[in-house]
C-alpha positions as CSV (number, residue, x, y, z in Angstrom):
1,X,-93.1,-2.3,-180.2
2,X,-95.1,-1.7,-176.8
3,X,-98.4,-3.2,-178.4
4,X,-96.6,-6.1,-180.3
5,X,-95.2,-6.9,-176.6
6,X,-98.9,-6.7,-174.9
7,X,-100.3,-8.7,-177.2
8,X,-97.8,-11.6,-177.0
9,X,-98.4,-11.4,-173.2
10,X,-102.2,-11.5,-173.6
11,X,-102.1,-14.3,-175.8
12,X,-99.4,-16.1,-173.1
13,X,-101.9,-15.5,-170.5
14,X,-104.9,-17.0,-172.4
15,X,-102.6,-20.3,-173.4
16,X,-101.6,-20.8,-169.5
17,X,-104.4,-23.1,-168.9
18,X,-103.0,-25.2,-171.7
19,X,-100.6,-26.7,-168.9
20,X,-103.2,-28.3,-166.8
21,X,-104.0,-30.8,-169.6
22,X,-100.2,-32.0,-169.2
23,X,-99.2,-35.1,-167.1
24,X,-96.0,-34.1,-166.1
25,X,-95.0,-31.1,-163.6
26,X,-93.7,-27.8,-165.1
27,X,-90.1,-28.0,-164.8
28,X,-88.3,-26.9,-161.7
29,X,-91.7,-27.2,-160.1
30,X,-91.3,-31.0,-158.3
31,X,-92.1,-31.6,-154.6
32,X,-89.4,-34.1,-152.6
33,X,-91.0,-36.8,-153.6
34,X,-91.1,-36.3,-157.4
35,X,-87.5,-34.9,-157.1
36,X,-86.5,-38.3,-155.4
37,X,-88.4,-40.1,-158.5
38,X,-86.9,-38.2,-161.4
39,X,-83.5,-37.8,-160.0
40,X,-82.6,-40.7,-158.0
41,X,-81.8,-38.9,-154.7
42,X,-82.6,-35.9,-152.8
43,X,-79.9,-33.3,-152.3
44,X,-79.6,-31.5,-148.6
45,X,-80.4,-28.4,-150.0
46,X,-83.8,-29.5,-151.3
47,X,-84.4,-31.9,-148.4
48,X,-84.2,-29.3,-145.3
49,X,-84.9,-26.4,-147.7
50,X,-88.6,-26.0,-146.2
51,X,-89.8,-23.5,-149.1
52,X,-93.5,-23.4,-148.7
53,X,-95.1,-21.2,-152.2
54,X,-97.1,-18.5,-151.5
55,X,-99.8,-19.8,-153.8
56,X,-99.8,-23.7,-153.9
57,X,-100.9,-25.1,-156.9
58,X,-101.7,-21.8,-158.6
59,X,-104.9,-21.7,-156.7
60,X,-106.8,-18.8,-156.0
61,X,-109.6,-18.8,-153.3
62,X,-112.1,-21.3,-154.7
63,X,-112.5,-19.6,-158.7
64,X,-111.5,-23.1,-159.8
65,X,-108.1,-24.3,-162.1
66,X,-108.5,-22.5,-165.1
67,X,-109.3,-18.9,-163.5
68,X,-106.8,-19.7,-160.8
69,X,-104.4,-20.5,-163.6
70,X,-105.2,-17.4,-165.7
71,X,-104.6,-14.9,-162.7
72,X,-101.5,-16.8,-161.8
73,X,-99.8,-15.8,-164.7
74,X,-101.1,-12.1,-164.8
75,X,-99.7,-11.6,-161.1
76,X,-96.2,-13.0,-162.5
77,X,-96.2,-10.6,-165.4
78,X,-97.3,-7.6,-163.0
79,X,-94.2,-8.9,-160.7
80,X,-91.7,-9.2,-164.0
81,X,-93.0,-5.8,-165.0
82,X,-92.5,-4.0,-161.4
83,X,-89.1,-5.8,-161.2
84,X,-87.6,-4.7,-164.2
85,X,-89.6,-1.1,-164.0
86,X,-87.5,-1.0,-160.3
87,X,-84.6,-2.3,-161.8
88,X,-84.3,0.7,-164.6
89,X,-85.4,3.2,-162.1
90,X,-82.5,2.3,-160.0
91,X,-80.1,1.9,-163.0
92,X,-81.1,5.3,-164.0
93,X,-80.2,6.8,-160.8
């Protein structure tokens, strides 16, 4: 079960870059101004919420979209991991 799960997540990682061919956002990914496009209004919340990601645009130093991309979504997998890994460590307990 372990290597049937690794596998899918390599082959997830290798089909990231796939979105960067895409002319829409990702969903749940719009900035105020597409928000105000799609939706019609901006809510408070989103308006003062001042969220600023910690990688914009995925990008990583100057390695370019498709390596950004690619190490992008191997950081979020090591986060999932260590989350749930934590979370059934603490469950255990």
């Amino acid at each position: 079960m372990r290597k049937k799960l690794i596998i899918f997540l390599l082959i997830m990682v290798a089909l990231t870059p796939l979105g960067l061919i895409s002319e829409y956002s990702a969903w749940g990914e719009w900035g105020v101004e597409e928000f105000q496009t799609l939706v019609g209004y901006i809510p408070e919340g989103v308006k003062d919420a001042g969220i600023n990601a910690p990688m914009p645009d995925y990008e990583v130093g100057n390695l370019g979209a498709i390596l950004s991309t690619i190490i992008s979504a191997i950081i979020g997998v090591a986060m999932s991991f260590g989350f749930f890994y934590a979370l059934k460590r603490i469950k255990v307990k």
